[in-house]
PyMOL Python script that loads the backbone (N, CA, C, O; Angstrom):
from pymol import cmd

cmd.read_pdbstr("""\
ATOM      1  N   UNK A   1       0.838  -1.190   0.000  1.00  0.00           N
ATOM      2  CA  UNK A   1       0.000   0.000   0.000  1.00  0.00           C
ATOM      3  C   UNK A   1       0.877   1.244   0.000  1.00  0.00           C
ATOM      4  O   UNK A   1       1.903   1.364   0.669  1.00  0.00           O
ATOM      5  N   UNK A   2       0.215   2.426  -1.061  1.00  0.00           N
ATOM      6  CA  UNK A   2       1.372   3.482  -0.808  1.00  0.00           C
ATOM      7  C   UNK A   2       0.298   4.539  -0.256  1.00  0.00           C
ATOM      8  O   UNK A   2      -0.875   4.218  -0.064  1.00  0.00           O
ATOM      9  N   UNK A   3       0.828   5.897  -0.005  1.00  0.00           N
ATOM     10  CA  UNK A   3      -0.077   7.151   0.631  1.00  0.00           C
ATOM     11  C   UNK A   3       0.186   7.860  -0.707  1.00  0.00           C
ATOM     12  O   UNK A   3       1.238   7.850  -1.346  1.00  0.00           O
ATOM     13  N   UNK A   4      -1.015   8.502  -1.021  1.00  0.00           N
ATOM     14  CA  UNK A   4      -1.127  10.247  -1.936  1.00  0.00           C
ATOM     15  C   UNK A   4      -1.734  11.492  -0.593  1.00  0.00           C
ATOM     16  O   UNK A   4      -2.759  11.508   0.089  1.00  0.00           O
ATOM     17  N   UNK A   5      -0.797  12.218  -0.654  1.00  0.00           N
ATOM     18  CA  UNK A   5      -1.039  13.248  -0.016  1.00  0.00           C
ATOM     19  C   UNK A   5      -2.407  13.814  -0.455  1.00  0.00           C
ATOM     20  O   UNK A   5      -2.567  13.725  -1.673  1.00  0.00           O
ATOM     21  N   UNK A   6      -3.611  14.469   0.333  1.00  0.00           N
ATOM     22  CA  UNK A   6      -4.776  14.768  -0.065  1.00  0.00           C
ATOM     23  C   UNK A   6      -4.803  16.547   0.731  1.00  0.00           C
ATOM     24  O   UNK A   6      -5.581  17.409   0.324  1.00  0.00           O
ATOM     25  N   UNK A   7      -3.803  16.788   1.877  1.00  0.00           N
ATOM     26  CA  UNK A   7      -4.324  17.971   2.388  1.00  0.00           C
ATOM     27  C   UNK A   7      -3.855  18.121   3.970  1.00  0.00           C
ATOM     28  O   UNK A   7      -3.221  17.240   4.550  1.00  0.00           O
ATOM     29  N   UNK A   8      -4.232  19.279   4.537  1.00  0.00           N
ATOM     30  CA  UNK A   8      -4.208  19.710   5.898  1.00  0.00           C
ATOM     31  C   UNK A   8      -5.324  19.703   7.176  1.00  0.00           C
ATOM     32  O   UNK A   8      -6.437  20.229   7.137  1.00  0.00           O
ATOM     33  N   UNK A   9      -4.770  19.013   8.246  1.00  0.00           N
ATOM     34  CA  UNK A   9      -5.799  19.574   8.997  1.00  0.00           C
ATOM     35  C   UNK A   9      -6.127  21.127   9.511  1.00  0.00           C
ATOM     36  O   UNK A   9      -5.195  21.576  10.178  1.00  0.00           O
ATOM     37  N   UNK A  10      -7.010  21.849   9.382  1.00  0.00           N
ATOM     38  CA  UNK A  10      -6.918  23.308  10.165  1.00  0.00           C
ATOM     39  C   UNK A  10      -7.862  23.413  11.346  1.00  0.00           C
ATOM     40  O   UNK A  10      -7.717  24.367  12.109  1.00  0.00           O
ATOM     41  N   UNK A  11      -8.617  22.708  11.522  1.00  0.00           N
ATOM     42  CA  UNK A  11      -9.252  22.479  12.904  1.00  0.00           C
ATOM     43  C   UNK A  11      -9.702  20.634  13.294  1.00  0.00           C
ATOM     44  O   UNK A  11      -9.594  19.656  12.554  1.00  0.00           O
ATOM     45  N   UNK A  12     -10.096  20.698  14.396  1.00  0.00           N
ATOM     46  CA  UNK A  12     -10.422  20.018  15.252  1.00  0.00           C
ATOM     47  C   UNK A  12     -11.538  20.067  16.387  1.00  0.00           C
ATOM     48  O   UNK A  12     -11.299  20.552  17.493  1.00  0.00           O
ATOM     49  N   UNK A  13     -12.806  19.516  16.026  1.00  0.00           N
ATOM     50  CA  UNK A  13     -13.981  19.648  17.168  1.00  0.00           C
ATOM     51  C   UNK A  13     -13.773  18.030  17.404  1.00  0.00           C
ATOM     52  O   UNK A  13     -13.961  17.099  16.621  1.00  0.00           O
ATOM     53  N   UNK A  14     -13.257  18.037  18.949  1.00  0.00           N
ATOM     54  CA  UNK A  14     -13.293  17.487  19.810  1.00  0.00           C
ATOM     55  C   UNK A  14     -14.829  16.606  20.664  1.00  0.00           C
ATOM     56  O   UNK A  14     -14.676  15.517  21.218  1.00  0.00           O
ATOM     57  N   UNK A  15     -15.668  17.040  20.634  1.00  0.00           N
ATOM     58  CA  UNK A  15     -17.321  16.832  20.981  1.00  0.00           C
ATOM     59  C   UNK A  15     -17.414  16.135  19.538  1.00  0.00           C
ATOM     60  O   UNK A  15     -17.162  14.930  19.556  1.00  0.00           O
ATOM     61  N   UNK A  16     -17.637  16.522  18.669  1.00  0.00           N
ATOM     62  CA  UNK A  16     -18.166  15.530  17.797  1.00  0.00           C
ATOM     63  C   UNK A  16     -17.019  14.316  16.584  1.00  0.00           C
ATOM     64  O   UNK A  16     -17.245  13.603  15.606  1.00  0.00           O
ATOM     65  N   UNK A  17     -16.016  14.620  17.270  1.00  0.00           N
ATOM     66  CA  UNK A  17     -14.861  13.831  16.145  1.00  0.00           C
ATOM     67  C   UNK A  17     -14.184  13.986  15.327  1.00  0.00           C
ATOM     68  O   UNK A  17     -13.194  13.322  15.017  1.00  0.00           O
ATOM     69  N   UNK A  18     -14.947  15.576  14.492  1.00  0.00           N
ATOM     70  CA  UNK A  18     -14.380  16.186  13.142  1.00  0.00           C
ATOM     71  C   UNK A  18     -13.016  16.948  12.839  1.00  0.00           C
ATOM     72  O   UNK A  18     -12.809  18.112  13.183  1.00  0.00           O
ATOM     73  N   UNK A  19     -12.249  16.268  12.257  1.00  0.00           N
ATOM     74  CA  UNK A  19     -11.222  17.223  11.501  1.00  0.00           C
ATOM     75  C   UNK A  19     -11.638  18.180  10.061  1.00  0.00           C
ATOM     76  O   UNK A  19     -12.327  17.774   9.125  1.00  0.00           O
ATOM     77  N   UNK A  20     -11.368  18.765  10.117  1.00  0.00           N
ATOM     78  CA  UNK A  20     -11.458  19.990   8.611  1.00  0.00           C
ATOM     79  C   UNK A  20     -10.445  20.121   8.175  1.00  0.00           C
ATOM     80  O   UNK A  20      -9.462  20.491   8.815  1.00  0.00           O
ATOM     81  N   UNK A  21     -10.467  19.841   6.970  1.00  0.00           N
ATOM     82  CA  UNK A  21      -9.255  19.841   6.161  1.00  0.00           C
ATOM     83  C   UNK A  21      -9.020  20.269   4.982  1.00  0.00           C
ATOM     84  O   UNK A  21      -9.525  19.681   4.025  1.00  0.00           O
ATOM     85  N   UNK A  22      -8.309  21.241   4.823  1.00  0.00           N
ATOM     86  CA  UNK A  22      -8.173  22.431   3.029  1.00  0.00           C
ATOM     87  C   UNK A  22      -7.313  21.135   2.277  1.00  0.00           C
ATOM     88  O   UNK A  22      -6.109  20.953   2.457  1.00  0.00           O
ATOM     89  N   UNK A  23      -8.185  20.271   1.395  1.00  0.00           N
ATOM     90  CA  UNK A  23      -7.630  19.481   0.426  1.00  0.00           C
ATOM     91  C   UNK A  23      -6.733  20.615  -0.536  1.00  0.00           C
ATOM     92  O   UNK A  23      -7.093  21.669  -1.060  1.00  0.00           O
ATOM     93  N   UNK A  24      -5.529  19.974  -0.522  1.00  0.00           N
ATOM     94  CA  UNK A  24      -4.172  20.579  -1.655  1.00  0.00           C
ATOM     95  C   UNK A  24      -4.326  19.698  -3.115  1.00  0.00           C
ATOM     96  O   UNK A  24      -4.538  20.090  -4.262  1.00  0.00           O
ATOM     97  N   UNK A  25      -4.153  18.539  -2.635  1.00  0.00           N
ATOM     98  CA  UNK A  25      -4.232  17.637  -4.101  1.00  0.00           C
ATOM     99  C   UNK A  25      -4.550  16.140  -3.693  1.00  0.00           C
ATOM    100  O   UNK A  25      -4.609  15.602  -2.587  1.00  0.00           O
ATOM    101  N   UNK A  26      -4.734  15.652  -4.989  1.00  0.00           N
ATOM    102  CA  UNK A  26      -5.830  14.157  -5.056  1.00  0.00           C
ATOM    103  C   UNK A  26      -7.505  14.143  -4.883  1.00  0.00           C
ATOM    104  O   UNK A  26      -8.194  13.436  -5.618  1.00  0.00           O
ATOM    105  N   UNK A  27      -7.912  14.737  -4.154  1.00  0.00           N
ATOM    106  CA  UNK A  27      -9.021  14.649  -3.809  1.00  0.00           C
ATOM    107  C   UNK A  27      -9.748  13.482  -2.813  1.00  0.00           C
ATOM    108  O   UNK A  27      -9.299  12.336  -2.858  1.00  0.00           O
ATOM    109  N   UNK A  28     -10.404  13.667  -2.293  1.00  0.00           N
ATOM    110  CA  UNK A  28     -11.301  12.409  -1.665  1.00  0.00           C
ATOM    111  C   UNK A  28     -12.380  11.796  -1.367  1.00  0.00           C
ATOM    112  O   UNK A  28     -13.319  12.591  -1.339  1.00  0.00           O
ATOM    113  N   UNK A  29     -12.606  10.998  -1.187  1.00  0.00           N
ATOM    114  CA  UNK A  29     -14.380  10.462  -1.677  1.00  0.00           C
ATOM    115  C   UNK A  29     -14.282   9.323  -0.361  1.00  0.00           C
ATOM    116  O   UNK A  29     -13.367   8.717   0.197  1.00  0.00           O
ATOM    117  N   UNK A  30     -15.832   9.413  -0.210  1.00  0.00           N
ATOM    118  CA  UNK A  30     -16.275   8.747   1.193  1.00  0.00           C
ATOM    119  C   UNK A  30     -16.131   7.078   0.771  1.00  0.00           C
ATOM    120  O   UNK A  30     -16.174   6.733  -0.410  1.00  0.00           O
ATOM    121  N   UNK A  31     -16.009   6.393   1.552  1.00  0.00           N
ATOM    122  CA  UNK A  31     -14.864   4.909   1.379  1.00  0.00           C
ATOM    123  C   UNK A  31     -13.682   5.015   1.169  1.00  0.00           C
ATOM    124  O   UNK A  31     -13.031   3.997   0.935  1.00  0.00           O
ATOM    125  N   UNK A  32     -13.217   5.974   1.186  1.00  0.00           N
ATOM    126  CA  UNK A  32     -11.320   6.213   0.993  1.00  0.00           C
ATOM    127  C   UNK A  32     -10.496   5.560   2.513  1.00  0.00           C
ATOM    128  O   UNK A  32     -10.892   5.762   3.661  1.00  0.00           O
ATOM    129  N   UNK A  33      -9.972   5.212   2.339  1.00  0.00           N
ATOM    130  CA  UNK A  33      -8.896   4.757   3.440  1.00  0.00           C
ATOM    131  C   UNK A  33      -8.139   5.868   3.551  1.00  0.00           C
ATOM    132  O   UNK A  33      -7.539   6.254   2.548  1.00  0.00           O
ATOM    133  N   UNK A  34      -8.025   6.588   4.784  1.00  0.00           N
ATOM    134  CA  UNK A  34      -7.288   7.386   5.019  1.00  0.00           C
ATOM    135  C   UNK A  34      -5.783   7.222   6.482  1.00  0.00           C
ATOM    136  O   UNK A  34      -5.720   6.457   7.445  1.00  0.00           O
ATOM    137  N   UNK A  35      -4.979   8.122   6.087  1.00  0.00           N
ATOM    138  CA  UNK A  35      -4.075   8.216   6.995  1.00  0.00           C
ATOM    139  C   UNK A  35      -3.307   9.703   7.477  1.00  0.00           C
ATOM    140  O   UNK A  35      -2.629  10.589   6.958  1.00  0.00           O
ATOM    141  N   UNK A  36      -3.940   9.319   8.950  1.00  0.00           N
ATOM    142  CA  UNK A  36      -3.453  10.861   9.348  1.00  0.00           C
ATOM    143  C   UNK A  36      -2.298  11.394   9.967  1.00  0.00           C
ATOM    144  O   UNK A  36      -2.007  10.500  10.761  1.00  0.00           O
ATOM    145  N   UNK A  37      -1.632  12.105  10.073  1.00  0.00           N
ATOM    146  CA  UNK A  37       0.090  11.956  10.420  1.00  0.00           C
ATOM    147  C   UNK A  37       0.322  12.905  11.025  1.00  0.00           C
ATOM    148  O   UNK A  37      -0.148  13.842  10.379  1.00  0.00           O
ATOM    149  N   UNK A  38       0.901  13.355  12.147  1.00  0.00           N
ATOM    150  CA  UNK A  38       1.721  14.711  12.975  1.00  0.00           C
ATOM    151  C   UNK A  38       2.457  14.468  13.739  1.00  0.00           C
ATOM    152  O   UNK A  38       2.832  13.306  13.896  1.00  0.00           O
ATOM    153  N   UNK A  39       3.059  15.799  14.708  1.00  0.00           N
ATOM    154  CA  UNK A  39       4.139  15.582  15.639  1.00  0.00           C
ATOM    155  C   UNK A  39       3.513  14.411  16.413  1.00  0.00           C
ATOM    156  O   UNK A  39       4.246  13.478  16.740  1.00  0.00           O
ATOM    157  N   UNK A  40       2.050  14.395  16.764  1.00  0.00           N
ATOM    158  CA  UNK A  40       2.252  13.439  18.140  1.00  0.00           C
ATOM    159  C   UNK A  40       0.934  12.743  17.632  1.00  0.00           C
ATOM    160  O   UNK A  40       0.261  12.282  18.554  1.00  0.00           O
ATOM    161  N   UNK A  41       0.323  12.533  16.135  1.00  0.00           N
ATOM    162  CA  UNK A  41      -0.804  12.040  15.951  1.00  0.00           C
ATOM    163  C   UNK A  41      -0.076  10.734  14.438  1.00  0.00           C
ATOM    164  O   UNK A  41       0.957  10.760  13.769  1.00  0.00           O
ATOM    165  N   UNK A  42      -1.087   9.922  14.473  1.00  0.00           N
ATOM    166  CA  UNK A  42      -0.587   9.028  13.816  1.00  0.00           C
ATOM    167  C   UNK A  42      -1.902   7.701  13.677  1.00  0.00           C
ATOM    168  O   UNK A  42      -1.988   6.721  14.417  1.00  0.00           O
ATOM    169  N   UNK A  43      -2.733   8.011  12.624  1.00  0.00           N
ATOM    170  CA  UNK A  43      -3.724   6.880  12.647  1.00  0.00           C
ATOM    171  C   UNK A  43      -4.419   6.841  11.531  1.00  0.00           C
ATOM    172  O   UNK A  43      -4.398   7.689  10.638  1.00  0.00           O
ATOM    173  N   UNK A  44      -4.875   6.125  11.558  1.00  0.00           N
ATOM    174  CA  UNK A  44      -5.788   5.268   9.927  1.00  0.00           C
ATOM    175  C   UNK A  44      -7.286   5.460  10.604  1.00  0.00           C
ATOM    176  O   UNK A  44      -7.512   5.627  11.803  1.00  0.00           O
ATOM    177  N   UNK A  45      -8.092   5.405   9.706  1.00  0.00           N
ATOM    178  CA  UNK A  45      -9.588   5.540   9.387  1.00  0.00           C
ATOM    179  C   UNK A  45     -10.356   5.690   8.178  1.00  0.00           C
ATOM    180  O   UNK A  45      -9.798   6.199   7.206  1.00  0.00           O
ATOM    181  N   UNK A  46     -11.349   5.383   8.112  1.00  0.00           N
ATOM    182  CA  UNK A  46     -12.029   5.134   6.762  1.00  0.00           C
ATOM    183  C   UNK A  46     -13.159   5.994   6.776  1.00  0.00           C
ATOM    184  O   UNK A  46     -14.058   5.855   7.605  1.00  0.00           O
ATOM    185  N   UNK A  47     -13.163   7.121   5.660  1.00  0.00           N
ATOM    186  CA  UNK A  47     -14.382   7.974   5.583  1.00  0.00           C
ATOM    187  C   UNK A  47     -15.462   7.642   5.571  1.00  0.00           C
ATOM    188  O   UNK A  47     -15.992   7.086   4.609  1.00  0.00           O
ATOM    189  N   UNK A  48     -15.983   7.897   6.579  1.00  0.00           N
ATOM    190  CA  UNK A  48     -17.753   7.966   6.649  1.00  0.00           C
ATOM    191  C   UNK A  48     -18.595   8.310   6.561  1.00  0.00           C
ATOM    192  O   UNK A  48     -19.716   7.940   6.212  1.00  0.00           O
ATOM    193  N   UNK A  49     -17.780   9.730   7.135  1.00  0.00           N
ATOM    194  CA  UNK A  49     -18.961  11.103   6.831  1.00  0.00           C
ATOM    195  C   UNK A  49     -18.197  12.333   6.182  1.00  0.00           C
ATOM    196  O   UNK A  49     -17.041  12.502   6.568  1.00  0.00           O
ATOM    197  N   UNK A  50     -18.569  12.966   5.502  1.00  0.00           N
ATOM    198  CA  UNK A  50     -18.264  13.952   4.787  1.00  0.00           C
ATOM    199  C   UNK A  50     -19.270  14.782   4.705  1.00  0.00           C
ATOM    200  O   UNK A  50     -20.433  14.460   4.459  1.00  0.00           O
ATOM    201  N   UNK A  51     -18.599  16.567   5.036  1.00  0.00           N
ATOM    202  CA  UNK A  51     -19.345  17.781   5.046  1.00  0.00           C
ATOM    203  C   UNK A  51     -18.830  19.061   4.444  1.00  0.00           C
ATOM    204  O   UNK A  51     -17.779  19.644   4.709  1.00  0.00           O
ATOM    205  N   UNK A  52     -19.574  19.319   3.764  1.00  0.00           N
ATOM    206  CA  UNK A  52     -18.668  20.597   3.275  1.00  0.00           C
ATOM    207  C   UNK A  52     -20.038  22.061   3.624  1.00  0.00           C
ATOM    208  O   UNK A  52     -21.060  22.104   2.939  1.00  0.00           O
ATOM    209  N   UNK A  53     -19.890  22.621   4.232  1.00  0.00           N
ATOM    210  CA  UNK A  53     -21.039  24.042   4.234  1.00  0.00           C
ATOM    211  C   UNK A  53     -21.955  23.216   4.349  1.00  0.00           C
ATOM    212  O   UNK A  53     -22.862  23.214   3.517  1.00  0.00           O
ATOM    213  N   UNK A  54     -21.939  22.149   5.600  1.00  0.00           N
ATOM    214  CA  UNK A  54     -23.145  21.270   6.339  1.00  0.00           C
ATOM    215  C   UNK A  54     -23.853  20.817   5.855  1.00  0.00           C
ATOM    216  O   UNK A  54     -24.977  20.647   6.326  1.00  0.00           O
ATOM    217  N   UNK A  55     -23.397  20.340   4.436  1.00  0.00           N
ATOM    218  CA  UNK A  55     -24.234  19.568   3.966  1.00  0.00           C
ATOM    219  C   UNK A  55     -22.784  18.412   3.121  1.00  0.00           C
ATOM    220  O   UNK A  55     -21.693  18.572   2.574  1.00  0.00           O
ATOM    221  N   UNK A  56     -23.794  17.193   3.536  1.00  0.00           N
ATOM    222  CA  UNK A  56     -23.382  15.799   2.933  1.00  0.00           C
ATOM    223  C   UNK A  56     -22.715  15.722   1.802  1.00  0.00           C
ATOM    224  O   UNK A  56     -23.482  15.700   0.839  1.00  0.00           O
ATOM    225  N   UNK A  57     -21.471  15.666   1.490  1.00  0.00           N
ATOM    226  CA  UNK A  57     -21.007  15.518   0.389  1.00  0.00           C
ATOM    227  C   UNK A  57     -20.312  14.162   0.044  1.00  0.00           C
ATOM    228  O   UNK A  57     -20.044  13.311   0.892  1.00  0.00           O
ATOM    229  N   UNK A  58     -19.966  14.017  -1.713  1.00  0.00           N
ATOM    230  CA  UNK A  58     -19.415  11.811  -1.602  1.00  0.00           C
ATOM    231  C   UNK A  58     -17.911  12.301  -2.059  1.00  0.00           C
ATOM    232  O   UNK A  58     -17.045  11.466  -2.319  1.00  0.00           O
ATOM    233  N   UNK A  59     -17.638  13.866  -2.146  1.00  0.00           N
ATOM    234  CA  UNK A  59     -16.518  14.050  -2.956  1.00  0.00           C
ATOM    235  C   UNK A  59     -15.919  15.363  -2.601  1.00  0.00           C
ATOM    236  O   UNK A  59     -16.647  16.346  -2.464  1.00  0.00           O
ATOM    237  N   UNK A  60     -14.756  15.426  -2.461  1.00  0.00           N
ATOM    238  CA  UNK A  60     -14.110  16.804  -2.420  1.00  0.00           C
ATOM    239  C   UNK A  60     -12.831  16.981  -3.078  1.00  0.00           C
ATOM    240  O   UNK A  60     -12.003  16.079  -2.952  1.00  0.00           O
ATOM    241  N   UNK A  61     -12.531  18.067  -3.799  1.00  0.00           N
ATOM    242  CA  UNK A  61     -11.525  17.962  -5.190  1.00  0.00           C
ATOM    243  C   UNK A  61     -10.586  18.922  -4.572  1.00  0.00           C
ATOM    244  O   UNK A  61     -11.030  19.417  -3.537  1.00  0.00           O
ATOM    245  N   UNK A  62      -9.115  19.421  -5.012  1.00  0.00           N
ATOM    246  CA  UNK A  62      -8.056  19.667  -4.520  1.00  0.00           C
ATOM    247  C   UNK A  62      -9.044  21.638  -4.518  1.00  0.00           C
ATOM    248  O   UNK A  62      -9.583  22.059  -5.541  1.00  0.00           O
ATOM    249  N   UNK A  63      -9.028  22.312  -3.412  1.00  0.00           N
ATOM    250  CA  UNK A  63      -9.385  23.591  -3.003  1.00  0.00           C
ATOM    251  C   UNK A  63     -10.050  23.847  -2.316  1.00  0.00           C
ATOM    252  O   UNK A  63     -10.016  24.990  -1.859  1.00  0.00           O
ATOM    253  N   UNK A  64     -11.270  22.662  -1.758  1.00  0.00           N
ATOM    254  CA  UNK A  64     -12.433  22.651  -1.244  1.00  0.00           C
ATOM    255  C   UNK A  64     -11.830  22.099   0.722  1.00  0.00           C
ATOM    256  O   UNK A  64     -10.807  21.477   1.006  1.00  0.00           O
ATOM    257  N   UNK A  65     -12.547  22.448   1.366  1.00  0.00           N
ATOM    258  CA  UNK A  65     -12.332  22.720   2.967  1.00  0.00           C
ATOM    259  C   UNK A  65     -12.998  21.653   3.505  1.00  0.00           C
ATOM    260  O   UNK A  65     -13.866  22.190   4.194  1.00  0.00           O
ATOM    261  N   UNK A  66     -13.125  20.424   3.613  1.00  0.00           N
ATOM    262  CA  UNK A  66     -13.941  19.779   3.979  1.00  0.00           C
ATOM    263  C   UNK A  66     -13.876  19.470   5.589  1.00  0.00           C
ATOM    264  O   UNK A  66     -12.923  19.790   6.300  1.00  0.00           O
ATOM    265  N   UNK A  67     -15.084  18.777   6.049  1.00  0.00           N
ATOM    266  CA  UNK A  67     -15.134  18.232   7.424  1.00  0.00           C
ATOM    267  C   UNK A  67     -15.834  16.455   7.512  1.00  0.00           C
ATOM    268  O   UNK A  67     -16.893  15.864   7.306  1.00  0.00           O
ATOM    269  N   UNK A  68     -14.220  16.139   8.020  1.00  0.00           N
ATOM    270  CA  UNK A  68     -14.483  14.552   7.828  1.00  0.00           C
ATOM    271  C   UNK A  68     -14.634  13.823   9.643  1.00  0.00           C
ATOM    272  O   UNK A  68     -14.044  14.394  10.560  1.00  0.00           O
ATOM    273  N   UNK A  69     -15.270  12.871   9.836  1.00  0.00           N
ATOM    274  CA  UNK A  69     -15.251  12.187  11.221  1.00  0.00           C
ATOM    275  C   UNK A  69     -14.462  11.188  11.222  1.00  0.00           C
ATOM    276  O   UNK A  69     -14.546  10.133  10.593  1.00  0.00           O
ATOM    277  N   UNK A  70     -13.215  11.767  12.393  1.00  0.00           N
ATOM    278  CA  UNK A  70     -12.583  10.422  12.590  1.00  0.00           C
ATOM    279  C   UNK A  70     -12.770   9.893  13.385  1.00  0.00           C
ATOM    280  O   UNK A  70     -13.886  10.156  13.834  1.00  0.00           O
ATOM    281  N   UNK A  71     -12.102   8.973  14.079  1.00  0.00           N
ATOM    282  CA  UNK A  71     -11.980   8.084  15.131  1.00  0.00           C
ATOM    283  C   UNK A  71     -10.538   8.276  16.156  1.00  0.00           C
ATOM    284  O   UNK A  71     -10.371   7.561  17.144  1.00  0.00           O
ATOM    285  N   UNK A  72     -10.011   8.851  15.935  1.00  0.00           N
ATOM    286  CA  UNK A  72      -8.946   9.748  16.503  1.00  0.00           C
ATOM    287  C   UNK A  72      -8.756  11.125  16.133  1.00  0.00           C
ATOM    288  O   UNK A  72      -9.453  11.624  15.250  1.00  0.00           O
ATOM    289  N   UNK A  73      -7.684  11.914  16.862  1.00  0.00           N
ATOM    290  CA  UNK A  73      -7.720  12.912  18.241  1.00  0.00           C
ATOM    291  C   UNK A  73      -6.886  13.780  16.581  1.00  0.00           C
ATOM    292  O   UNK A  73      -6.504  12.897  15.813  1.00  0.00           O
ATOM    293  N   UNK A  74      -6.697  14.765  16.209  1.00  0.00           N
ATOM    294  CA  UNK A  74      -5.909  15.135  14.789  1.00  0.00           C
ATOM    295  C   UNK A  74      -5.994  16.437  15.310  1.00  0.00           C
ATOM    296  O   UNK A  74      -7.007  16.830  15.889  1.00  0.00           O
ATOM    297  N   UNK A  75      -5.100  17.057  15.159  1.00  0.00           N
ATOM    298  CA  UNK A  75      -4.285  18.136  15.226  1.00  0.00           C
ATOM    299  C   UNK A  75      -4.598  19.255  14.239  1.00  0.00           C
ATOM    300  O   UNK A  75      -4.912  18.918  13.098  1.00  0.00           O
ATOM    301  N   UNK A  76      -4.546  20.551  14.553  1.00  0.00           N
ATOM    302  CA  UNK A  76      -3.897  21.725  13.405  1.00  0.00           C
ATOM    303  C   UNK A  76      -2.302  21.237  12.493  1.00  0.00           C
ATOM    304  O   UNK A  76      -1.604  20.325  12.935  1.00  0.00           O
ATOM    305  N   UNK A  77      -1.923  22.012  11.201  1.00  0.00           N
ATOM    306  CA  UNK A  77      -1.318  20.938  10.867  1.00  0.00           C
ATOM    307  C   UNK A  77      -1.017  19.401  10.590  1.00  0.00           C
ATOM    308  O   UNK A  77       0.002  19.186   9.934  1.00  0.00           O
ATOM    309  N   UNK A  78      -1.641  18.485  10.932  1.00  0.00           N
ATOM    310  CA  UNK A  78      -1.530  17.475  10.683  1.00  0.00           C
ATOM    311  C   UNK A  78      -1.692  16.970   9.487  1.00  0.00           C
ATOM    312  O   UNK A  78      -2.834  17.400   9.325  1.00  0.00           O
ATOM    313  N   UNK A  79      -1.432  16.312   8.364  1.00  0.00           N
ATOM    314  CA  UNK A  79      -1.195  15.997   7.154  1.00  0.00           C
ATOM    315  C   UNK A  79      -2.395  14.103   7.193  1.00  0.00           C
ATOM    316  O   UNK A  79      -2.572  13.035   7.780  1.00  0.00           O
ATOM    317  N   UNK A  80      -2.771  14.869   6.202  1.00  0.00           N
ATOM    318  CA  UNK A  80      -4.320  13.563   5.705  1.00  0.00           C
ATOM    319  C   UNK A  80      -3.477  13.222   4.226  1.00  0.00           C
ATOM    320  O   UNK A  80      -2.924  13.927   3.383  1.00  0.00           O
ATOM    321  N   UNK A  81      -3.754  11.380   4.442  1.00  0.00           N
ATOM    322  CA  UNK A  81      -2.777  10.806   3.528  1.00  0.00           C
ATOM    323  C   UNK A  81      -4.233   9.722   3.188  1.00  0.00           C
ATOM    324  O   UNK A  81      -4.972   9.141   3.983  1.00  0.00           O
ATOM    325  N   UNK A  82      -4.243   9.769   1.472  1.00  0.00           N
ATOM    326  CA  UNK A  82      -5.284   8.862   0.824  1.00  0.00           C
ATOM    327  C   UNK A  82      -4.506   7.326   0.850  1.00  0.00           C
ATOM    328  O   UNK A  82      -3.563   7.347   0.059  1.00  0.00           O
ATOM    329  N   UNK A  83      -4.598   6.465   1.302  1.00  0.00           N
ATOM    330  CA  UNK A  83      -4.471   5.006   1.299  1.00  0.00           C
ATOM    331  C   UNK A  83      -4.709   4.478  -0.253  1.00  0.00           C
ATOM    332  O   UNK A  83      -5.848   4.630  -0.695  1.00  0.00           O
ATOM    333  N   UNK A  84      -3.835   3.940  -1.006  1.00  0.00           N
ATOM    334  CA  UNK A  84      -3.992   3.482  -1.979  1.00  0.00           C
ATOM    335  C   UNK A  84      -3.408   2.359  -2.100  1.00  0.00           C
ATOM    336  O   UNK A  84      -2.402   2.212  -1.407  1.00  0.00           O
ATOM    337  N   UNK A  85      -3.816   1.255  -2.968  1.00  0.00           N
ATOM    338  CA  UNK A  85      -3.350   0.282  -3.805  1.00  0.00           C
ATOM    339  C   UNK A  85      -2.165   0.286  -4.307  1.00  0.00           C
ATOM    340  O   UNK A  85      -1.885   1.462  -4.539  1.00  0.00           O
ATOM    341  N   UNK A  86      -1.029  -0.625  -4.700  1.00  0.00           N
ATOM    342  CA  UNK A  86       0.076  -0.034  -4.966  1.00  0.00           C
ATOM    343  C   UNK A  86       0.060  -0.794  -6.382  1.00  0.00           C
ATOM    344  O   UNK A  86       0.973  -0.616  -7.188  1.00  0.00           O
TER     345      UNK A  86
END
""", "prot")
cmd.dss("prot")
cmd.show_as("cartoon", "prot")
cmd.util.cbc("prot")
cmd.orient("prot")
């Protein structure tokens, strides 16, 4: 399995799970295997939910700000890595 870089985290709500993240490049779509990476964060999860301007989205393309639910704790800065097939 290799990683494509997809983007940044810039926030974190804690109460409900969500990271937000300004996609740079690749894009991402809900069933993506993801991987999240920082100074002190480091974990895998699989998109479930996706939001962009609170409403449900299956897709977000390299410019768009999205808000995804993880299952771990993700940081400002932290770097979101698309899980791929090699």
């Amino acid at each position: 399995m290799s990683e494509r870089y997809v983007g940044t985290v810039t926030h974190y709500f804690k109460g409900p799970g969500v990271a937000v993240v300004q996609v740079a490049e690749n894009g991402i779509d809900l069933g993506d295997q993801v991987h999240i990476l920082g100074h002190t964060t480091d974990f895998a999860d699989r998109v479930e939910s996706m939001e962009m301007e609170h409403g449900r989205v299956e897709h977000a393309s390299p410019g768009d700000e999205v808000a995804i639910k993880v299952g771990g704790r993700a940081r400002p800065h932290d770097q979101l890595y698309k899980v791929v097939p090699d």
